[in-house]
C-alpha positions as CSV (number, residue, x, y, z in Angstrom):
1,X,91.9,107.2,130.5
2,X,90.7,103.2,130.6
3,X,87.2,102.9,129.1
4,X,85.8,99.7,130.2
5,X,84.8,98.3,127.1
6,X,88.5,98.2,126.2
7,X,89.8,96.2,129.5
8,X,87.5,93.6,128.8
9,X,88.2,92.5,125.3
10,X,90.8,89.5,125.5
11,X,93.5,90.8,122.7
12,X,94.4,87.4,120.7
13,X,98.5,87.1,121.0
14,X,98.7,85.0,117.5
15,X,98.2,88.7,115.6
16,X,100.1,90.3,118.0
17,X,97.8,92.7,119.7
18,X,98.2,95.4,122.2
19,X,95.3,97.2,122.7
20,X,96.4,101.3,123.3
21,X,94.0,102.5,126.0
22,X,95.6,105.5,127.5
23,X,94.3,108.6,125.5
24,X,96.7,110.7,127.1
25,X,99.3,109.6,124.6
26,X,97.4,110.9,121.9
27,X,98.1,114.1,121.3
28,X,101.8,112.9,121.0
29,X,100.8,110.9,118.3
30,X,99.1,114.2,116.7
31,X,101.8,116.0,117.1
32,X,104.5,113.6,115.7
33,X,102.3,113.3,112.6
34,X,101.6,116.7,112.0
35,X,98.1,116.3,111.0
36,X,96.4,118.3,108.9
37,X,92.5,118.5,108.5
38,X,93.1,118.3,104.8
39,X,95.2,114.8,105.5
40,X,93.8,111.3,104.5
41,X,95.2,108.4,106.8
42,X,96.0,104.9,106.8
43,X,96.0,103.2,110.1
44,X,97.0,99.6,110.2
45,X,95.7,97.6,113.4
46,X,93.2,100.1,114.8
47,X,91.9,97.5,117.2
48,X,89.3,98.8,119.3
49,X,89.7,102.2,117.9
50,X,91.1,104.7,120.4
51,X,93.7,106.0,117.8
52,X,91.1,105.7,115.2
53,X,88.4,107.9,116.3
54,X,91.3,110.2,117.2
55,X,92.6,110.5,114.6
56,X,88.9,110.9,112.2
57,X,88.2,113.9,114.6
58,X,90.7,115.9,112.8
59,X,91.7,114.9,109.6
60,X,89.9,114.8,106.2
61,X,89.6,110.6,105.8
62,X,91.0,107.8,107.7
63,X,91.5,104.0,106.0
64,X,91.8,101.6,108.6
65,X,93.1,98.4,108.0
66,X,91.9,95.5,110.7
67,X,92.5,91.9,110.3
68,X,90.4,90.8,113.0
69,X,86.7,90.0,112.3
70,X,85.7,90.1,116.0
71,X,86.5,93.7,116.2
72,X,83.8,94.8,113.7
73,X,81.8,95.9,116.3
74,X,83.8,98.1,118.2
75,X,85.1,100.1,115.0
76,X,81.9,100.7,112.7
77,X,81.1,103.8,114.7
78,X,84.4,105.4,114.2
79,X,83.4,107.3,110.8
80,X,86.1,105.8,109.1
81,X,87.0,103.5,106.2
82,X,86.6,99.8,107.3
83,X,89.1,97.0,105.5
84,X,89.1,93.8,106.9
85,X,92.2,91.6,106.0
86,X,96.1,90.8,106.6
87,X,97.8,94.4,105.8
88,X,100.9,92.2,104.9
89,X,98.8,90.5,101.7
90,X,96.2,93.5,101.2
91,X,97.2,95.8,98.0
92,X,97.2,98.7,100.4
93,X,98.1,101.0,97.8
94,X,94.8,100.5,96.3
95,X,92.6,100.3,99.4
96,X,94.1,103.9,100.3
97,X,95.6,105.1,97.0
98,X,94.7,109.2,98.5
99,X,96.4,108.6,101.8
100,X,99.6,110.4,102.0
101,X,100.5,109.5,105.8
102,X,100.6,106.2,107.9
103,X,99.8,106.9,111.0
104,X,99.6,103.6,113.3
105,X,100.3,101.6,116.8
106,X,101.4,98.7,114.6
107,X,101.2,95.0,115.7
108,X,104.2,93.6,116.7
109,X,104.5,91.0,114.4
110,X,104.4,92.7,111.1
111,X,105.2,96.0,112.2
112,X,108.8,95.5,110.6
113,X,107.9,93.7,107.0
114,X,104.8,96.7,107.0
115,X,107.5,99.6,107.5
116,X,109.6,97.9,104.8
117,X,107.2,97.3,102.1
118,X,105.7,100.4,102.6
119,X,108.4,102.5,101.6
120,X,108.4,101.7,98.0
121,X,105.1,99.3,97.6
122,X,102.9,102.8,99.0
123,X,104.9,105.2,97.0
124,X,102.4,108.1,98.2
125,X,102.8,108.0,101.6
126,X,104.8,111.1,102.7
127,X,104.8,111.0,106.1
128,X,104.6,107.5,108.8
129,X,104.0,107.7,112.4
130,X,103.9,104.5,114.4
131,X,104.1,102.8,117.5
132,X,106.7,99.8,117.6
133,X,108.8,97.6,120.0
134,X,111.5,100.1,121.1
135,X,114.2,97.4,119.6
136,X,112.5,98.1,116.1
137,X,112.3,101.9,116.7
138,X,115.8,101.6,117.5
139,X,116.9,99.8,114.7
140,X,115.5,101.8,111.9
141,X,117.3,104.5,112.5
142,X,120.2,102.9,113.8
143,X,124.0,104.4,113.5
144,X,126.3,102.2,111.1
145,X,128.7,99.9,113.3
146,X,126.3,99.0,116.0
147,X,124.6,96.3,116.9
148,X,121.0,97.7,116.2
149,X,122.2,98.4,112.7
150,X,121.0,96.2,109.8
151,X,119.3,95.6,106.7
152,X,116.3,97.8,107.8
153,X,118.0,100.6,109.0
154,X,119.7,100.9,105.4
155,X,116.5,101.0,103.6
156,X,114.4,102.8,105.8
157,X,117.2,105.8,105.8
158,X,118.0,105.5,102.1
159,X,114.6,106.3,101.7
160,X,113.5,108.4,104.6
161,X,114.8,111.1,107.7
162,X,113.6,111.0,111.3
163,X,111.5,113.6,112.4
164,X,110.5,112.3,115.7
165,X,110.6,110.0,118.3
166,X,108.9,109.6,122.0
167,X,109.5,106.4,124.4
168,X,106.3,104.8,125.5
169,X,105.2,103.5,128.6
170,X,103.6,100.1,128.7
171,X,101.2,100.8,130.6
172,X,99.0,102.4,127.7
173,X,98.1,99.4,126.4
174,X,96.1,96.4,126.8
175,X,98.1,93.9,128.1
176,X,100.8,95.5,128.7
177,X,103.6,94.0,126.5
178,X,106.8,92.2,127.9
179,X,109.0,95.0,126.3
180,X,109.5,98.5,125.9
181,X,107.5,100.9,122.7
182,X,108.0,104.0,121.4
183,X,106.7,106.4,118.9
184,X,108.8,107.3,115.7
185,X,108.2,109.7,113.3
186,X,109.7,109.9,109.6
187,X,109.1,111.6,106.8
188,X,110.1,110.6,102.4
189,X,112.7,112.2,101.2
190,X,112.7,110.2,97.7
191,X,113.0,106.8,96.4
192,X,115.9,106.1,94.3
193,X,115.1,104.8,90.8
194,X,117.2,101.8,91.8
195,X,115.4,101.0,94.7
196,X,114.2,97.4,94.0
197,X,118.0,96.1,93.1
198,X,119.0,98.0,96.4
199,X,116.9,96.3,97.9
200,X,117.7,92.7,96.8
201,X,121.9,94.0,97.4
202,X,121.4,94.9,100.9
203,X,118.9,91.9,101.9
204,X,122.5,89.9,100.3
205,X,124.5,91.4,102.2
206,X,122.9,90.7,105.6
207,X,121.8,87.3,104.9
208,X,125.1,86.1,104.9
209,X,128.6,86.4,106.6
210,X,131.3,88.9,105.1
211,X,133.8,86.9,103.9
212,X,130.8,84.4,101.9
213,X,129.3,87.7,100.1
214,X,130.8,87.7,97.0
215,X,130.0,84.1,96.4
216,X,126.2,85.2,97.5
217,X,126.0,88.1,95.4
218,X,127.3,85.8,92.1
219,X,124.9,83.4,92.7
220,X,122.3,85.4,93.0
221,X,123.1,87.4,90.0
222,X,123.5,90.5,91.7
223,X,127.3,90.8,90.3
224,X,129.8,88.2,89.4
225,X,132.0,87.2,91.9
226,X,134.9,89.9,91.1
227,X,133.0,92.7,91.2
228,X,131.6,91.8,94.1
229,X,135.0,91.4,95.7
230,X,136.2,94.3,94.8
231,X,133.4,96.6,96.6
232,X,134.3,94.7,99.5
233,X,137.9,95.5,99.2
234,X,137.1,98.7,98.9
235,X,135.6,99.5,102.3
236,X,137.6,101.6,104.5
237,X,138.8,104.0,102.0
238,X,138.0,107.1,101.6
239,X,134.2,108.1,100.4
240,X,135.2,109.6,97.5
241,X,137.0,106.0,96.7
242,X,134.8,103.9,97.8
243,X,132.2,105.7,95.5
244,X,134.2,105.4,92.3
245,X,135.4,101.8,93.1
246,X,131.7,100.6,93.9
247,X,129.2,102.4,91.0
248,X,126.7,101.6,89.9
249,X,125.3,103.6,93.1
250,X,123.8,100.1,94.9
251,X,127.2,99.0,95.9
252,X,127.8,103.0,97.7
253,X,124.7,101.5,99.6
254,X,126.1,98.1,100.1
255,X,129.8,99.4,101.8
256,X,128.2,102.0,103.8
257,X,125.7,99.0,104.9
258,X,128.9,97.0,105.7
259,X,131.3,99.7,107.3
């Protein structure tokens, strides 16, 4: 269902926006987050609040996180928790520090550096759900050896497992973007103690080309040169070798990222 207030804001393309105006793909999104009325959200980009309103009809608290001024209007009757700034330089954590979900149709152009950050920067989040480009929804749980697979897909699956996922047509938003969407689902499964030198290894190891990565890795001061050279020597053995060749556990990570 369109309402007309929706169809005639103008979205602004600089943040990215893509208004969602079909309600029918709501209860989707209510299913693939499981909520709870005992759950407190965080929604990033609620725009002109369809999800929003949604989504304070049934759980305990939602924070929603806006960077557009202009948008005020349309969102201060949605019983909710207004924040108005850039979720990317927000200390989210604080903002929401009870919400244990992330529920979101995320705009397009932070939707991957959000995802990211958010796995270990919002520690207490247990459960996302958002709507993405279908190339990012592909590549975060993307296979090893294909093309969608990259520095992403290492760290959300290190961190995380897919618990859903539901293509999306464009016509449920405002415009309708130039490419596909789809809903994905995951859920924490921990956060290795490591995780910040993980991090910094696999962001190495995608930056640059194969043969270059030991000399990358030294000079960042991630290993020296030999050690780095001999993890990269050792994939294509076995698992059981590779793991012995490669501890500490952040070069497991880095092979597996580079089968």
């Amino acid at each position: 269902m369109l309402r007309p207030a929706v169809v005639n804001v103008l979205p602004k393309k600089e943040l990215g926006q893509h208004f969602l105006v079909d309600e029918n793909i709501l209860g989707v999104i209510g299913r693939l987050a499981d909520l709870d009325a005992r759950d407190v959200v965080l929604e990033v980009g609620p725009g002109l609040g369809v999800l929003t309103r949604y989504l304070a009809e049934r759980v305990a608290s939602v924070h929603a996180v806006e960077v557009d001024l202009s948008l005020e209007p349309h969102l201060r009757d949605a019983g909710v928790e207004l924040h108005f700034g850039d979720a990317l330089q927000l200390d989210l954590r604080a903002l929401a520090p009870d919400a244990t979900k992330l529920v979101a149709n995320l705009p397009y152009n932070i939707a991957t550096p959000l995802l990211v950050e958010s796995l270990d920067g919002l520690p207490q989040i247990e459960l996302w759900c958002v709507m993405v480009q279908r190339e990012v929804a592909d590549r975060l749980f993307a296979s090893p050896s294909t093309k969608a697979y990259g520095a992403v897909s290492v760290l959300v699956q290190l961190v995380t497992e897919r618990t859903g996922f539901h293509p999306v047509s464009r016509t449920v938003f405002r415009p309708p973007p130039n490419v596909d969407s789809a809903l994905v689902a995951f859920r924490r499964v921990g956060l290795p103690e490591n995780y910040a030198r993980v991090k910094q290894v696999v962001g190495a190891a995608f930056a640059h080309r194969r043969k270059t990565l030991p000399n990358s890795l030294a000079l960042a001061g991630l290993a020296s040169r030999e050690r780095a050279a001999s993890a990269l020597e050792a994939i294509g053995r076995d698992a059981a070798t590779r793991a012995e060749a490669l501890a500490p556990p952040e070069f497991v990570v880095l092979t597996d990222a580079l089968r």
